[in-house]
N, C-alpha and C positions, 0 to 999 in steps of 0.2 A: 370358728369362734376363737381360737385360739392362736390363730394367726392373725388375727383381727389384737388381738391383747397385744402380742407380739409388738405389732407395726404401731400402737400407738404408745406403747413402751418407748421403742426405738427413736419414735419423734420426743417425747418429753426426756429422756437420755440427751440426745443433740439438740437441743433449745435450751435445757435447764441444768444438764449435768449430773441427772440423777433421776432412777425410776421413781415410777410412784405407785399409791397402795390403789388399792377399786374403790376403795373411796373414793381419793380423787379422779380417778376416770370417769367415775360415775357424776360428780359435785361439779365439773367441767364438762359433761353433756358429752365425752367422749362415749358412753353408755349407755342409752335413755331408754325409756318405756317405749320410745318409739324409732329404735335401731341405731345404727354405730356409722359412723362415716368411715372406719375405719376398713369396711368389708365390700371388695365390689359389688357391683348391682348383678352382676352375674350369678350372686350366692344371695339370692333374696332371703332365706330365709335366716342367714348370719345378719345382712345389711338391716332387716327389717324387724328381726327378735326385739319381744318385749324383755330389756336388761331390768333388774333389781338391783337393789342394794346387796343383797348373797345374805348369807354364805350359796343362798340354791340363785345362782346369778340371771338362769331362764328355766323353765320349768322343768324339772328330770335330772338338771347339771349342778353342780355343788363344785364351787370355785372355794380353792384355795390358793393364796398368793402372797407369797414372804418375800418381802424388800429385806435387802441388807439393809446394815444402819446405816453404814457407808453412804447408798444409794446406787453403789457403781454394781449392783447384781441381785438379780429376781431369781425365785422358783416358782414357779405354776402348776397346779394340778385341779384339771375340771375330771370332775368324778360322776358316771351315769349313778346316780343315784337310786334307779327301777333296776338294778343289778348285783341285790347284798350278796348272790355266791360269789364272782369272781369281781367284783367290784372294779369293772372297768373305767381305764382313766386314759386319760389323754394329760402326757404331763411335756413341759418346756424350761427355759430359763432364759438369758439374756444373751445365749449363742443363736438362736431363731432357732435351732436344730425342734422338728416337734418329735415326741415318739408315744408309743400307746403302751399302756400295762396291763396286768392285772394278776389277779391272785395266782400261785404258782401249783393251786392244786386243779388251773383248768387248763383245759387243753389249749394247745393255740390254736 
């Protein structure tokens, strides 16, 4: 999923010159109720996910997403939300680099 954000970041970056918020991912049908163009068919269940508007973007995931004002740089963090101990997260930004977190009192 979050390399699906990634990649359609990256194309409205090189087309427009600037990220944009999930709103417009979503208001552009980069998003839908009914999957993402953005994810191969090979990860059906990223290509085929029913997206929302968020903050809980598909069921269990809790996106959050800060555009600079600029435009020229994002932070991403989808947070499992069925996980209030360590509160695992998958977080990125506008180097593509993805990495995982979570609270520092759980084990890795």
């Amino acid at each position: 999923m979050v390399r699906a954000i990634n990649a359609a970041e990256k194309n409205y970056k090189a087309k427009q010159g600037a990220y944009v918020s999930w709103d417009t991912l979503t208001n552009n049908e980069d998003f839908t109720n009914m999957g993402t163009k953005w994810a191969p068919e090979s990860l059906p269940t990223v290509a085929h996910a029913m997206y929302g508007s968020g903050p809980e973007i598909v069921p269990g995931w809790r996106l959050r997403l800060t555009i600079a004002k600029s435009g020229n740089a994002y932070d991403l963090r989808l947070e499992d939300v069925n996980d209030p101990k360590c509160r695992f997260a998958i977080v990125s930004d506008e180097s593509g680099m993805i990495r995982q977190s979570q609270s520092i009192s759980c084990p890795l």
